[in-house]
Structures are given as structure tokens and as C-alpha cells.
C-alpha positions as CSV (number, residue, x, y, z in Angstrom):
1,X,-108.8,145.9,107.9
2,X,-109.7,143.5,104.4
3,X,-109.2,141.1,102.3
4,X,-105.7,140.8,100.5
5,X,-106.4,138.1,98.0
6,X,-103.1,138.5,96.2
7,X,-100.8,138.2,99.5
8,X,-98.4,135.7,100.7
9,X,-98.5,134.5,104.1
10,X,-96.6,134.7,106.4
11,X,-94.7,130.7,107.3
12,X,-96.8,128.9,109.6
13,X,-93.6,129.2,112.1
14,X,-93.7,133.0,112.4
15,X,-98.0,133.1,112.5
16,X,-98.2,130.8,115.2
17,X,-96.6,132.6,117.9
18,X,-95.5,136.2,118.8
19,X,-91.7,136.7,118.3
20,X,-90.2,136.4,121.3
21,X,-88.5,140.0,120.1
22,X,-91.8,141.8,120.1
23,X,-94.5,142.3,122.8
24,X,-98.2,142.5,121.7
25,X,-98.1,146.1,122.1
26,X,-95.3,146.1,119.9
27,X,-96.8,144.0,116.9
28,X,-100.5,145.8,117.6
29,X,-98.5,149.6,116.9
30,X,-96.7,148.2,113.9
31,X,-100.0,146.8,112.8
32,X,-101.9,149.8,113.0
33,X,-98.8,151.8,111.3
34,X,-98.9,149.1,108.6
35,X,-102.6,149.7,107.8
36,X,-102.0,153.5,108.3
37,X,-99.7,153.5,105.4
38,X,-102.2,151.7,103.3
39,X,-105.5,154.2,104.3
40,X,-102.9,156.9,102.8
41,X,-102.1,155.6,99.3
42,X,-104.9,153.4,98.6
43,X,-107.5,152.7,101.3
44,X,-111.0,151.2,99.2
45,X,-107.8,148.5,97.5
46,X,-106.5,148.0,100.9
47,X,-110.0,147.0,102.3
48,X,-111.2,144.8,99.3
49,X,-108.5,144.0,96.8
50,X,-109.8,142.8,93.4
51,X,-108.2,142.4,89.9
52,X,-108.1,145.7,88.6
53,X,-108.8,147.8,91.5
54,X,-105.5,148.6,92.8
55,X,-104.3,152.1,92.7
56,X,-107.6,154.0,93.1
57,X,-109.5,151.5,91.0
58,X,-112.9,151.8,92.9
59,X,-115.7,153.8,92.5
60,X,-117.4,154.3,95.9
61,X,-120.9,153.2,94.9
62,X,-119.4,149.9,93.2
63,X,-117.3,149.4,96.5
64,X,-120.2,150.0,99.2
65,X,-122.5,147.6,97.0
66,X,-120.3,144.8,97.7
67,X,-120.9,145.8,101.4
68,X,-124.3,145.8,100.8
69,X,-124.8,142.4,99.0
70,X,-122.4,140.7,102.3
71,X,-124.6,142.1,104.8
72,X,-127.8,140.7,103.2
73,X,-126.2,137.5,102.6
74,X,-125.2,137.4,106.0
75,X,-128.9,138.3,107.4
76,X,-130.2,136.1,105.2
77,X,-128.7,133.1,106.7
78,X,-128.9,134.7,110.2
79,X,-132.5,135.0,109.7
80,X,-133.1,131.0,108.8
81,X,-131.4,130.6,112.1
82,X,-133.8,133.0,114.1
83,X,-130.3,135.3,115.2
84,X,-130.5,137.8,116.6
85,X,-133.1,138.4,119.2
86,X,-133.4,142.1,118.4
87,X,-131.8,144.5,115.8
88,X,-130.9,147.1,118.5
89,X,-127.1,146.8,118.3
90,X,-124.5,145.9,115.4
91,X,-120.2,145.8,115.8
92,X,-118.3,145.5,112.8
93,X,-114.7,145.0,113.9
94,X,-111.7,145.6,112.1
95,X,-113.7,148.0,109.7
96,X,-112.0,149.7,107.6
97,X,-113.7,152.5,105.2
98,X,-116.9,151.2,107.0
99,X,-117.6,149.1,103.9
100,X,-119.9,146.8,106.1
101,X,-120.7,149.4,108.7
102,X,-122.6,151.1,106.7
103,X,-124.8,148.6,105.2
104,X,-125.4,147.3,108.6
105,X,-126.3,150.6,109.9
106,X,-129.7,150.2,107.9
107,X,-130.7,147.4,109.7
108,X,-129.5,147.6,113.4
109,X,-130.5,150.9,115.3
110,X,-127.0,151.7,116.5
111,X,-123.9,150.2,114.3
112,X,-120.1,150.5,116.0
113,X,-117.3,150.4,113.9
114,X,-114.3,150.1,114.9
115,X,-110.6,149.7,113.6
116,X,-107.0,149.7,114.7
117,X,-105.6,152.0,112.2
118,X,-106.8,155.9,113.1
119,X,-106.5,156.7,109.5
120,X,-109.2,154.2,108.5
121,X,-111.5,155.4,111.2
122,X,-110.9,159.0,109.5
123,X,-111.8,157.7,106.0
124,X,-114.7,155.9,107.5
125,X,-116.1,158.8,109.4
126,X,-116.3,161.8,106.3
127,X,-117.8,158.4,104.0
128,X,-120.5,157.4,106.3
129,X,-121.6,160.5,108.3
130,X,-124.9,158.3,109.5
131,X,-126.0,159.5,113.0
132,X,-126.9,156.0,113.8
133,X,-123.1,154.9,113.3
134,X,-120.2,155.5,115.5
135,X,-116.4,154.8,114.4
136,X,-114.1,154.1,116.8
137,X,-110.2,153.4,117.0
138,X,-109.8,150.0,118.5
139,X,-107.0,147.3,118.9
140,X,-108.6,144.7,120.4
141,X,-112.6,143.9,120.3
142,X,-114.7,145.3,122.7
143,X,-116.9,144.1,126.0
144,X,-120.3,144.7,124.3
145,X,-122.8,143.6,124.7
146,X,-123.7,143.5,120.7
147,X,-127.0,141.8,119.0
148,X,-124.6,141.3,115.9
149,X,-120.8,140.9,116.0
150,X,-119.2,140.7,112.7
151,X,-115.2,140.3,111.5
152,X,-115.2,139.7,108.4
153,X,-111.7,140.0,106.6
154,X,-109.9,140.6,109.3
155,X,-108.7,138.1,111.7
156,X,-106.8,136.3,109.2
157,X,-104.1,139.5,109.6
158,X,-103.6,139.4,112.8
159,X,-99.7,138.6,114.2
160,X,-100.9,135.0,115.4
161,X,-102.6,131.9,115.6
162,X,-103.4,132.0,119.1
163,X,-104.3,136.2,119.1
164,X,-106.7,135.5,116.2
165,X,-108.2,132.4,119.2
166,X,-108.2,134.9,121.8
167,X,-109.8,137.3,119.6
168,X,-112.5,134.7,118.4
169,X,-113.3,134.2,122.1
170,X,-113.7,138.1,123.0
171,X,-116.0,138.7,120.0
172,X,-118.2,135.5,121.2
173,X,-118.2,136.8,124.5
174,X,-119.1,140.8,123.3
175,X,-122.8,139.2,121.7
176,X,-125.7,139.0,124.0
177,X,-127.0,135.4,124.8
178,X,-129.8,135.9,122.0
179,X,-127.1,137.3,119.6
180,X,-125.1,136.1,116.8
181,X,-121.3,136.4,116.0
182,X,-120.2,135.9,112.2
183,X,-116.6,135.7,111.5
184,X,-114.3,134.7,108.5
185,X,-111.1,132.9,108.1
186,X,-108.7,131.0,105.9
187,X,-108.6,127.4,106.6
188,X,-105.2,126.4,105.0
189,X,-102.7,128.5,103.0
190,X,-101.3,127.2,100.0
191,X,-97.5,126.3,100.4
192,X,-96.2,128.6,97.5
193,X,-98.1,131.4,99.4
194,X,-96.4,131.5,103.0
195,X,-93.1,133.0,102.5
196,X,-94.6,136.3,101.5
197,X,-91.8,138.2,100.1
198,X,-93.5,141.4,99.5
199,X,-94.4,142.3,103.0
200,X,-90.8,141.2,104.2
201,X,-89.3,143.1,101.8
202,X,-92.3,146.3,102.5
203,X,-90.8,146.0,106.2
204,X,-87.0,145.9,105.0
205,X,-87.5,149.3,102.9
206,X,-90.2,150.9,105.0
207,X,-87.9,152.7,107.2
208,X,-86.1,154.1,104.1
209,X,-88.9,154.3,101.3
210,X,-92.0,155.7,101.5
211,X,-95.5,153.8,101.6
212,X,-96.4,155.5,98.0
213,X,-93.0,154.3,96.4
214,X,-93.5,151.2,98.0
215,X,-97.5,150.6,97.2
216,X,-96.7,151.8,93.5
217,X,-93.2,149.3,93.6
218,X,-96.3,146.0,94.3
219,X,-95.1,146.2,98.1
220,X,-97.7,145.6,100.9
221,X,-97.2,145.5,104.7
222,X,-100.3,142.9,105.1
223,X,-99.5,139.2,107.0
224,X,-102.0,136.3,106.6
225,X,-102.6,133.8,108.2
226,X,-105.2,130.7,108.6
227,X,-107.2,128.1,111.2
228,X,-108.2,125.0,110.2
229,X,-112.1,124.7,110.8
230,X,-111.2,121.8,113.5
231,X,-109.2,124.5,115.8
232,X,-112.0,126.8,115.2
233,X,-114.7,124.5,116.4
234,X,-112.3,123.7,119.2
235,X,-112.0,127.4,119.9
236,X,-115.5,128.2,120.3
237,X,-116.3,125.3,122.0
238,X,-114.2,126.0,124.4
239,X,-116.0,129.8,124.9
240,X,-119.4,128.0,125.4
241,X,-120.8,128.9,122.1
242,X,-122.0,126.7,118.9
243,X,-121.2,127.1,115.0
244,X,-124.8,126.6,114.1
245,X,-123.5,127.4,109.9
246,X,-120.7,127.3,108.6
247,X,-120.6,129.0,104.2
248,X,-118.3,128.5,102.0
249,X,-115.8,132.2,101.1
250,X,-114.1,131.4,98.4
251,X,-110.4,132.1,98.9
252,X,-111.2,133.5,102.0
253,X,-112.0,130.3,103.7
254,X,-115.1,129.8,105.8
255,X,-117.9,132.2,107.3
256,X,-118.5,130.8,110.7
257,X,-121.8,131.6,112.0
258,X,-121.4,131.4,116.0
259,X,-124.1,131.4,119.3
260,X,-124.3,131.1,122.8
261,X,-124.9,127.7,123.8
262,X,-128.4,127.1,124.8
263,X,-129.2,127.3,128.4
């Protein structure tokens, strides 16, 4: 999954709870479908969009840099707060290409990646063939345990408010006592941006259109959504665990940097 910096939202009515129409399973398929359709036509864009990178816009060494400059940002600050314990495992969920996997495979001994869309996991797979990185498809985060846990662009497209809670809570609970959990999200969405006619409208057609008429029309299948940083505090709270940092993302919201309470 990544960043869509153009998108809509979706309303704060339809990101707050499942439609009552849909199970999880349901939304989780169409998800993975949506993101599918995007690994086809356009996967680096559809990880990382950025004015004038749309329609095969990256080059892959200018792409992975970006992934590389994150993940020593974010070990930068997780080393000031003495996270992890150990560099033995690393999970970057909802990982796309691996645009983070792989720079964090050179500092963890063994890196997971995983993603819900299978088509992803397949890009990801012939770009990083690292022996110390496994890809994975995955819906839903893992049991662990992980030294690092890291979602970054990702749980802001998940169907809801309270699946992207749930979801904060299962990646605190997949990072060892001595670990560290870094995760991003929105904290408001701007009012002209929650209608988000071009993914209504990418759903409308997709049955009829293909993904590449669609992508090439300025559709997308991507929702957004956002948590105010008081629900996130409350959220973690609530899984025993501490935002020890919080770092300013731009139009991406917050980085919270997130602990085990100490015992």
C-alpha cells in the first residue's frame, strides 16, 4: 500500500464504520483487488505518488532512495529513544514494491514484508531478491513477535476508523516488550477532500472499464481516511503501550513512535 497525496477521502460517515452491506472479508477482497489493479498499470506511482511521477514516472534508484532516507530518519529518532533492544527482526506492513523493506533489510537481520495485494508481493519479490527478506501476502498484521514494526502509508486506506484502531492495537501487540512500533496517519482531512469522486466513480466503471483506461482517465480505487492524534493516544493507551514521539509528515499527518509500557 502508499501514499495517495492527490486523493479525496472518503466522507467521515462511510470511513467510520463498515457498511452494513459488506462484511470485512468483503471490503478486505475488494481492497486487495483495488490495489491489484494499481500493481498492474502503475505500481512505484501507486506506492508513492508525487507531482510528476504518475504513469511510470519513477526511476527505481530515485524511488528506493526515498525508502532509504525514511528508514534512517526513522532510526534516527528510534535510536535517541534507545528502541529497539536488538536489530534481529523488522515488519514492514502494508509494503508495497518493498520500498521500505528493503532499506530496512540492511539493518535488521531478518525483514518481513508483507501486503494485501498478491500483485505487490510479486513486484516486491523480483525488485528485492535479498535473502534476508521475506514477502508475504497478508490482510491483516501478524502475531510477531517483531523488534521493529512499521506502517507507514498505509493505515490511512483502510475501510474504517475503528479497523485502522484494531489494526493499531495488533501491530503494538506484534513488537516485543523491548521493541518499537512506528506508524503514520492523517489527523484531519480537509472538507473539500472527503467526497472523493474519483474512486466512486473508479468503482462505478470498474466493472465495465478496465484499470488501464481507468488509471490513464485520472481514476483511482484508493479511500482515505484520518484519526485525530487524541483517538490515537486513546487507542494505544488502551493496548498498554506509550507514544514516546510523535514527528511531523507533512500531508500525511503524524509519525507516531509507539512502546510497551514499562513494567
Amino acid at each position: 500500500m502508499g501514499q495517495r497525496s492527490e486523493s479525496e477521502s472518503d466522507s467521515s460517515r462511510e470511513s467510520e464504520s463498515i457498511s452494513g452491506s459488506e462484511s470485512s472479508s468483503e471490503l478486505n477482497s475488494r481492497q486487495a483487488r483495488d490495489w491489484d489493479d494499481l500493481a498492474r498499470v502503475d505500481p512505484l506511482w501507486a506506492v508513492l505518488s508525487a507531482e510528476g511521477k504518475r504513469n511510470g514516472g519513477w526511476e527505481l534508484d530515485e524511488f528506493f532512495a526515498t525508502g532509504e532516507a525514511e528508514v534512517a530518519q526513522i532510526l534516527s529518532h528510534a535510536a535517541e529513544l534507545g528502541r529497539p533492544g536488538r536489530n534481529d527482526t523488522a515488519l514492514d506492513f502494508g509494503c508495497g514494491v518493498g520500498r521500505l523493506t528493503r532499506a530496512l533489510s540492511a539493518h535488521f537481520a531478518n525483514t518481513v514484508g508483507l501486503d494485501a495485494s498478491a500483485q505487490m508481493i510479486e513486484h516486491a519479490r523480483r525488485l528485492t531478491p535479498a535473502p534476508a527478506v521475506t514477502f508475504a501476502t497478508a490482510e491483516e498484521p501478524p502475531a510477531g513477535p517483531f523488534d521493529l514494526v512499521v506502517a507507514n502509508l498505509v493505515l490511512q486506506h483502510l475501510p474504517s476508523k475503528a479497523l485502522a484502531r484494531d489494526y493499531i492495537r495488533r501491530l503494538i501487540a506484534a513488537a516485543r516488550p523491548d521493541g518499537l512500533v512506528v506508524f503514520q496517519l492523517p489527523t484531519r482531512l480537509p472538507l473539500a477532500r472527503r467526497v472523493q469522486p474519483r474512486r466512486r466513480l473508479y468503482a462505478a466503471l470498474r466493472g465495465h472499464v478496465s484499470p488501464e483506461r481507468l488509471h490513464a482517465a485520472g481514476l483511482h480505487p484508493i479511500r482515505m481516511l484520518a484519526l485525530p492524534e487524541a483517538d490515537v493516544r486513546e487507542t494505544v493507551g488502551r493496548a498498554l503501550a506509550e507514544i514516546a514521539y510523535t514527528q511531523g509528515a507533512g500531508a500525511a499527518g503524524l509519525r507516531y513512535y509507539v512502546h510497551h509500557r514499562s513494567a
